[in-house]
N, C-alpha and C positions, 0 to 999 in steps of 0.2 A: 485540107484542114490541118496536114500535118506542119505543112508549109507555114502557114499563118500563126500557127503555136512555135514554129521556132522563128519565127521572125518577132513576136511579142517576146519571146525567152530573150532573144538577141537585147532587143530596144531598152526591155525594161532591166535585165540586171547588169548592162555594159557601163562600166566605170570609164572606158575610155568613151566619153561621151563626145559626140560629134559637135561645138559648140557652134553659133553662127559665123565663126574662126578660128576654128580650132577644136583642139581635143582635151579634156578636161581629165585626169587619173584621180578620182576622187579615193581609192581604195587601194589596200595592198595588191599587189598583183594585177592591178587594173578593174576584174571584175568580180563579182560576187561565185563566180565558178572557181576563179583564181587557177585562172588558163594562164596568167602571166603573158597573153599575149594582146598588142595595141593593133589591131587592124583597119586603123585611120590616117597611117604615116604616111604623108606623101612626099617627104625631103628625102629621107633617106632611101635608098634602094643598094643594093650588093656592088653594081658597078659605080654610082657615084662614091661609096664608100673606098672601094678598092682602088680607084683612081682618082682619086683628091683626098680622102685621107681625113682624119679630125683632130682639131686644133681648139687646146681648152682657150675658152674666151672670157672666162674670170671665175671667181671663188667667191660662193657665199658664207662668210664669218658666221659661227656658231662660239660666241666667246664664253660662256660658262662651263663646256665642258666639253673636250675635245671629241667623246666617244661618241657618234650620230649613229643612233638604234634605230630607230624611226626612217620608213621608208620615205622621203620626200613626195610631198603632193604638190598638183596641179592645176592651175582654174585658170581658163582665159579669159579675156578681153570682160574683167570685172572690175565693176565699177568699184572705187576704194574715196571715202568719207573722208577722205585726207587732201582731195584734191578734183573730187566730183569727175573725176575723169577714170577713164577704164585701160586698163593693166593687165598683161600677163604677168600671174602670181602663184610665185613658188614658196610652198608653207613646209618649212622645216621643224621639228618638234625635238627638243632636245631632253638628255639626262639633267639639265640643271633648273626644268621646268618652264621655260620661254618657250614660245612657240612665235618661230620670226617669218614674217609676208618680206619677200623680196619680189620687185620687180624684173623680171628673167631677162630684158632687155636694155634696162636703162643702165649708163656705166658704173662700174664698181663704185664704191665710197656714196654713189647719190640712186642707189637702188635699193635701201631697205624702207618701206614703207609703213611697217609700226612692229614694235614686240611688245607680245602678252605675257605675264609674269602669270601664272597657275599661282592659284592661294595655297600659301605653305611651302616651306622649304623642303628641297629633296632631300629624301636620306641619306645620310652616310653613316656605311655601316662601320662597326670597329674591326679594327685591323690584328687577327690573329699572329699570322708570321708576316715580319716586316720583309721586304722587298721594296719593287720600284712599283711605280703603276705600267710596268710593262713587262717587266720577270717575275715571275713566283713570289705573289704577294697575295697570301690568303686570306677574306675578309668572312665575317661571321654570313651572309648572301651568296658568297663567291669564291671559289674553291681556289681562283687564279686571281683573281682581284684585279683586273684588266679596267675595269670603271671606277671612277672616282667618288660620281656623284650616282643617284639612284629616282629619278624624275620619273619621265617618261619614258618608258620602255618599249612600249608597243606602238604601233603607226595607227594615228587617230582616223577617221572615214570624215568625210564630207558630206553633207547634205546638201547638196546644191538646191534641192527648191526652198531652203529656209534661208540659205546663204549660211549656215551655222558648220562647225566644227565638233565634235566630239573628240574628247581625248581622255584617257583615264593615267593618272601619276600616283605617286606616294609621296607624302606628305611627310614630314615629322622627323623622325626616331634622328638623333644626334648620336651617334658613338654605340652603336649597338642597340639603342632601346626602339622599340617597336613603331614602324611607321605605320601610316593607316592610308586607303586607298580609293580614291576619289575622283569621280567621274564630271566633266567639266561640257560646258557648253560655250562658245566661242563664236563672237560675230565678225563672219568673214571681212568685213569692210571696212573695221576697226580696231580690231583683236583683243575688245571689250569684252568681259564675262558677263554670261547671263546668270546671275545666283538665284540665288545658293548652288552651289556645287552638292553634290550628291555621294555621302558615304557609302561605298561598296560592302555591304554587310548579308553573311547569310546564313542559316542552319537548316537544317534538316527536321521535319516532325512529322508525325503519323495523321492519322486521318483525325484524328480527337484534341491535334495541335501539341501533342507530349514530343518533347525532345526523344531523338532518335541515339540510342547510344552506338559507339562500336564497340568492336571484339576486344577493345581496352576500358568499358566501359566509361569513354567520354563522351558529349554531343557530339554528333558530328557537325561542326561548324566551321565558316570559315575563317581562316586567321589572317591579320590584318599582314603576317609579314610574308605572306604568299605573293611569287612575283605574277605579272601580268604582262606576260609578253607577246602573246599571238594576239595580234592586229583585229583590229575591232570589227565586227559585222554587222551592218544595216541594211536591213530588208525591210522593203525593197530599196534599192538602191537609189530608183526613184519614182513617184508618186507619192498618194497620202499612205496616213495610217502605218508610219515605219515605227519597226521593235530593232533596239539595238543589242548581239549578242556580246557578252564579253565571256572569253574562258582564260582559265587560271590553272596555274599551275600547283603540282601535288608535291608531295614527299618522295623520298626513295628508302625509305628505310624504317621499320616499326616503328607505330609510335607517331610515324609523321602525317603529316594533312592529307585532306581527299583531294581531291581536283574538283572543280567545280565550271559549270558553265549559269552564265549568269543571264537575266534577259530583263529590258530598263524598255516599257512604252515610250515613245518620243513623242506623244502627245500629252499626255501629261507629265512627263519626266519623272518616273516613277520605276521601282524596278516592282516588277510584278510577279517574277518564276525565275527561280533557283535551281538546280537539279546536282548535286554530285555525281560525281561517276563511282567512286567508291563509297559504300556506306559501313561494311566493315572492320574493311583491311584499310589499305595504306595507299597511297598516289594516285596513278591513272590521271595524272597533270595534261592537259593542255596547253601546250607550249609549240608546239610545231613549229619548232626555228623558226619563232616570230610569223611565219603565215598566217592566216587568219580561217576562221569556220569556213563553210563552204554553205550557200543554199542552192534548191534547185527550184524550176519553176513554179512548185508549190508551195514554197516556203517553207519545206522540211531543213533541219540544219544539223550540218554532216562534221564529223571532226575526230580525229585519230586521238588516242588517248596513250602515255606513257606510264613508265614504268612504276609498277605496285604492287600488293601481292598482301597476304594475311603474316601473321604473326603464329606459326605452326605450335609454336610450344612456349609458355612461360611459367617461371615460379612464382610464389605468393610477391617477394619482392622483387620480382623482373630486372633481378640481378642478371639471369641467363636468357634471353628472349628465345634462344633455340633457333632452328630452321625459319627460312622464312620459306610459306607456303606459295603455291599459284594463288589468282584470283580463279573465281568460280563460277561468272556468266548468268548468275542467279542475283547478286546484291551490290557484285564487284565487277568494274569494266576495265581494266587496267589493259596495257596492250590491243588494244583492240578500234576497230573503226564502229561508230555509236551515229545512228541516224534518231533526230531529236525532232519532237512535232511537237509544235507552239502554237496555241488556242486559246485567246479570248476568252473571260467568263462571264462572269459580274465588271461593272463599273470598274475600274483600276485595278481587274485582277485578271492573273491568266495563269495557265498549267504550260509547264515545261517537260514532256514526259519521253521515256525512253522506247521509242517505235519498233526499233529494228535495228539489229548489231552482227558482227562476225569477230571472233579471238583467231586469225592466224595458225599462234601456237602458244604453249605452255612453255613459260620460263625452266621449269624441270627436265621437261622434256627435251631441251636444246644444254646440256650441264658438259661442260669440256669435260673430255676422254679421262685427265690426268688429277681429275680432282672430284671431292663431293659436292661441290656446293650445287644448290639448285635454286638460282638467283642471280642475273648477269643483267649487266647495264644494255640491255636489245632495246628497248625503248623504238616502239614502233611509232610512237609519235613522235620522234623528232622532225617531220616532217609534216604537211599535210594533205588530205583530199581534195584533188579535182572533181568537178565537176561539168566534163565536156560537153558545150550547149549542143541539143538536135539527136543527143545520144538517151540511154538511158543506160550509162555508163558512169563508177565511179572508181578511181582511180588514185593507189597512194603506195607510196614506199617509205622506210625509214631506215635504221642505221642498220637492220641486216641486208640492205643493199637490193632489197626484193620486190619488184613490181607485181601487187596485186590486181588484179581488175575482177570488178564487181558488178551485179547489177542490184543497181540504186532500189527496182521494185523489189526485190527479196535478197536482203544481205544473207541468211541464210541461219541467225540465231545457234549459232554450231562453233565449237571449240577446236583447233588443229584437223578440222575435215576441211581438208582442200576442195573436197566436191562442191563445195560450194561454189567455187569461183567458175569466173567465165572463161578462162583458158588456166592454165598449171604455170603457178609460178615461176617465174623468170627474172634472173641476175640481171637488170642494169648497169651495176657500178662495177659490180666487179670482175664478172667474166664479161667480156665485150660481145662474143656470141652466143650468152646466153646458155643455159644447161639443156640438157636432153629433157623432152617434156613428161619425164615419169614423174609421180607423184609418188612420196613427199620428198624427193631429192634434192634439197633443199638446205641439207646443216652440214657446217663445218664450224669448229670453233672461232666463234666470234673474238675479234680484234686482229685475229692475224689470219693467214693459211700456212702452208706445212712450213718446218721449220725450214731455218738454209741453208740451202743444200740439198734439199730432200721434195722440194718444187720449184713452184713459182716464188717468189719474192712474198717475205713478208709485208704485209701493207693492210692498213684498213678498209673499209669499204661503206663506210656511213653513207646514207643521206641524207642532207641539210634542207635544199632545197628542193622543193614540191615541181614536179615535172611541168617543164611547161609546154599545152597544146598547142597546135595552130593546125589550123586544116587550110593544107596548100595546094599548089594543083595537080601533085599527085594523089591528096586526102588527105585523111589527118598523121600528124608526125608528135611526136613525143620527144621531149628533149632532157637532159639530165647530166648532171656531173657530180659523180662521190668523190669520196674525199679520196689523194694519194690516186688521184684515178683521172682519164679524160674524160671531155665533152661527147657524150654519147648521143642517137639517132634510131629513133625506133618507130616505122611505119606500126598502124593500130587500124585494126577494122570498129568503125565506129558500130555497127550489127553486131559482130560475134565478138568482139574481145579481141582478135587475136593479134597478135605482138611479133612482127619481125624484124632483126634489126638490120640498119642500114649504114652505120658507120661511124666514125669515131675521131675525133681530132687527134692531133700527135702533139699538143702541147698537156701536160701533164701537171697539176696542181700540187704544191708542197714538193716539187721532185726530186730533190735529194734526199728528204725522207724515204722516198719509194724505190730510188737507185740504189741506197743504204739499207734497202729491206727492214726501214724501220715502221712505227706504225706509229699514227696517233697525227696523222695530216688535217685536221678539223679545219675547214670544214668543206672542204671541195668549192666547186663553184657557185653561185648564185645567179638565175640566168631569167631573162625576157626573152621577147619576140617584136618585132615590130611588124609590119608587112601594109601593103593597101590591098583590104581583102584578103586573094588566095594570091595575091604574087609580092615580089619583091618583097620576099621575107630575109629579115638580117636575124640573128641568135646574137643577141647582148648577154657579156659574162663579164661576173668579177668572180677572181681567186685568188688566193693567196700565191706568192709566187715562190714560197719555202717556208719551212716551219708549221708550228701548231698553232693555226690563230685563236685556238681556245687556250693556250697557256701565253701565250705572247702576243703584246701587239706587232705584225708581221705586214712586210710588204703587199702590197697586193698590184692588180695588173688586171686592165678591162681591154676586154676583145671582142671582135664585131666577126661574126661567121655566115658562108650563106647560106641559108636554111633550104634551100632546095636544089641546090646544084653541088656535086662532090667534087672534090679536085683530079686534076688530072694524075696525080701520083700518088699510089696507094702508101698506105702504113707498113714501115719492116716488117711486120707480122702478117703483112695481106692484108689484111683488110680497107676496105676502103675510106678515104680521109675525107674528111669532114676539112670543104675550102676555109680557110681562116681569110680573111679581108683585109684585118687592121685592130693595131691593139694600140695601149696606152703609149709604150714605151716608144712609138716611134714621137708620139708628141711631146715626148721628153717630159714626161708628169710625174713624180714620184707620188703615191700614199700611201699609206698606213691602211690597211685593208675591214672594211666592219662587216665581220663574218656573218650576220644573216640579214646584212642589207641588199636587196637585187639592182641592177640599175634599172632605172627609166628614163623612157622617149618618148617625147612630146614634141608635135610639131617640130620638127625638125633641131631638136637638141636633147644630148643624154646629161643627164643625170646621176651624178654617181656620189654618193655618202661616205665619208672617211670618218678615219679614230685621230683625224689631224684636226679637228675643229672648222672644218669645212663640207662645203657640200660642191664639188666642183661642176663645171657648166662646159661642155664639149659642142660645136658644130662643126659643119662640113666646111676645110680650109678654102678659103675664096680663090 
């Protein structure tokens, strides 16, 4: 029986769909667990990669706006109303609201097969301190002002049995004034809208329908200029009766928005359940470097939340806001992983309710040695939850570089009590083997470690991107890269949690940052899986190859690893090396790196999204 429930878990939430020719990536990370792993590849395998090597075979134009947020999707051998004949179709969604079907095969210049223009013009915000669009150019959205236009942010989901698109953009606001944020439907075959489009609008209110205030006595509701960047979730991913999640991002600072996750029926296109995470303090955004929710086979829906907190002290005229406080696990979820159950009521109505959660730790509680504050950018959700299929296992890390494991049936409703967890906290990013498993040993000041001279090398330790599983033929593996940091390797007992690692690449992300002991490498690597099955698994990366790609637009460099064989020659430190195969630069590519785009592989070609106005197309050299 057990059997049969993971092979229905398998079938019904895999994005990498097995098509009647091919493999279909309807969704971020492939599947609704956001394992990040494709295990229908049959082109690729470790030694064809190693020994022939890959050679880009064209570039899909993205001409409105060069920065590609949006993961690239995937549909084969579909049929397209342009020419009643069926196509493999790569759908790129950009910041200047287009959403373009290219043909993956057909030759450049006679391979795009229609673009949809979203109703309404993207945002563009006003530009505070002038720069370029690639140095220090701060805009009223953007601290660094690396994007030009403000569209489509987040990677829209596919619904393959409607043949439909979902995608949500911002509409409006010219020069600072206020955009508004709108959820769109899209016919695959034509890149026709189906309207009206749908306003993303939501507040908070009690059982009697009265507005709910916060601790600033305002509604809490949500504001149209909150971004929306974690990729969209439909469950199920396929059958009837799918609800689509959308989550959004919060404030970091009194005074600012709650975070919100949203939920829209796809049978009547209606949004029916709203739920903030904070009601009232400040943040707890959902934003998980662009990842997306996570469900499990119940259709519970899982997702890390970021940084927030209460407003500890103010006067009559909130000239002095004072400290800012923890959140409190009682009304406020800031920091913390939030397991959400969605329920049907009435006709067009449903409850979005908060089931079951775990807080880590207390922003106070983690306050550097050398100062008072008690309040630091740890933002646990910069990343998000796995959900590994056949397990009852869930799995997340964020920018303190810390592999939590959880079980999904009792997160454990508890604040900085590590008892909760299924094994004792463990460094991925930053120590390569991981700490001694005492509890809570755990903090060091966040952004750097000891100064220089007096350790190791100052250096960051984020993570960006959400681990990604695969269960190979030794079991399941665990893959990851912080920032200023390598491609790390960590065997996981899919039963007990337990975490050990296995080794580590020698090519380094931002590495002059790191040789310089300096800090602020954002954002490590972005990484897949491909494999057929449990063999011939490759580890697909992009990384920046120096600098801060959150302050600059910055090189980047895509590498192919073998996910289950180590190399023959260890790391100068010992430890064992993680085989690298084949990276960009032998194919002589240059791009501009989009720091929470991952690559994908399909059918035998990668995938990889630039801040050049392209989406580049890689196969195995003939």
């Amino acid at each position: 029986m057990k059997a049969v429930r993971m092979l229905l878990l398998i079938s019904m939430q895999a994005a990498a769909v097995q098509a009647q020719t091919g493999t279909a990536v309807l969704t971020r990370s492939y599947d609704n667990g956001r394992t990040g792993a494709n295990i229908t590849e049959t082109k690729f395998t470790p030694q064809t990669v190693a020994q022939r090597g890959l050679v880009k075979v064209k570039s899909l134009p993205v001409s409105d706006d060069p920065r590609v947020e949006a993961q690239p999707l995937y549909v084969p051998n579909l049929v397209m109303n342009k020419d009643h004949k069926a196509h493999n179709v790569v759908f790129v969604a950009s910041m200047g609201n287009h959403v373009f079907a290219y043909d993956a095969d057909a030759p450049s210049g006679k391979d795009l097969l229609w673009t949809s223009t979203l109703l309404g013009k993207p945002f563009v915000p006003a530009v505070i301190q002038a720069g370029d669009a690639r140095h220090h150019r701060q805009t009223s959205v953007d601290l660094w002002g690396i994007n030009i236009l403000w569209g489509i942010l987040s990677t829209p989901v596919i619904d393959l049995d409607a043949k439909r698109m979902y995608a949500v953009n911002w509409v409006g606001g010219v020069n600072g004034k206020a955009p508004a944020l709108f959820l769109h439907r899209i016919r695959l075959a034509d890149g026709t809208e189906i309207l009206p489009a749908q306003a993303i609008q939501a507040s908070f209110t009690d059982a009697s329908g009265n507005p709910v205030l916060d601790a600033r006595n305002q509604p809490v509701q949500l504001h149209s200029d909150q971004k929306q960047r974690a990729a969209l979730l439909l469950s199920p991913l396929r059958g009837p009766h799918k609800t689509l999640f959308i989550g959004i991002t919060g404030g970091e600072t009194p005074g600012d928005p709650h975070g919100w996750m949203v939920a829209v029926d796809v049978d009547t296109f209606r949004q029916v359940a709203a739920m903030p995470t904070t009601q009232q303090g400040f943040g707890g955004g959902i934003w998980q470097g662009s990842q997306g929710p996570s469900t499990d086979d119940m259709g519970n829906v899982y997702a890390m939340t970021g940084n927030g907190g209460f407003n500890a002290r103010k006067d009559a005229n909130d000239v002095h806001p004072g400290k800012i406080g923890d959140f409190n696990g009682t009304s406020d979820f800031a920091e913390a992983f939030i397991k959400l159950r969605y329920q049907k009521t009435d006709a067009g109505k449903a409850t979005l309710t908060l089931d079951d959660w775990f807080i880590p730790f207390q922003d106070s509680k983690r306050s550097p040695p050398e100062g008072d504050l008690d309040y630091q950018d740890q933002d646990l959700g910069s990343a998000a939850p796995v959900v590994p299929p056949g397990t009852n296992l869930l799995l997340g890390a964020g920018k303190d570089g810390i592999l939590y494991v959880l079980d999904r049936g009792n997160l454990g409703k508890k604040i900085g009590d590590l008892t909760a967890l299924r094994q004792p906290p463990v460094f991925v990013t930053f120590d390569g083997l991981g700490l001694s498993p005492v509890i809570p040993n755990i903090d060091f000041p966040l952004g750097g470690g000891p100064d220089p001279g007096q350790g190791p090398p100052r250096k960051t330790h984020h993570l960006h991107a959400s681990p990604a599983y695969w269960n190979g033929p030794a079991g399941p593996v665990l893959f990851d890269w912080g920032e200023n940091e390598s491609l790390r390797a960590w065997k996981i007992d899919p039963n007990s949690g337990k975490v050990d690692f296995l080794g580590k690449g020698a090519e380094i992300s931002s590495r002059a940052l790191a040789l310089d002991q300096s800090i602020g490498g954002m954002t490590g690597g972005m990484i897949s899986v491909s494999s057929h099955g449990s063999s011939d698994g490759i580890i697909w990366t992009l990384a920046p190859i120096d600098g801060n790609a959150n302050q600059d637009v910055v090189d980047g460099i895509a590498r192919a690893y073998d996910a289950a064989n180590l190399d023959s020659v260890a790391n100068p430190d010992g430890t064992p090396r993680l085989k690298l195969l084949w990276d960009s630069s032998q194919a002589r590519v240059a791009f501009h790196f989009s720091k929470f785009c991952p690559p994908v592989v399909a059918d035998g070609k990668l995938y990889i999204a630039t801040y050049d106005g392209r989406v580049d197309i890689y196969q195995l050299h003939p």
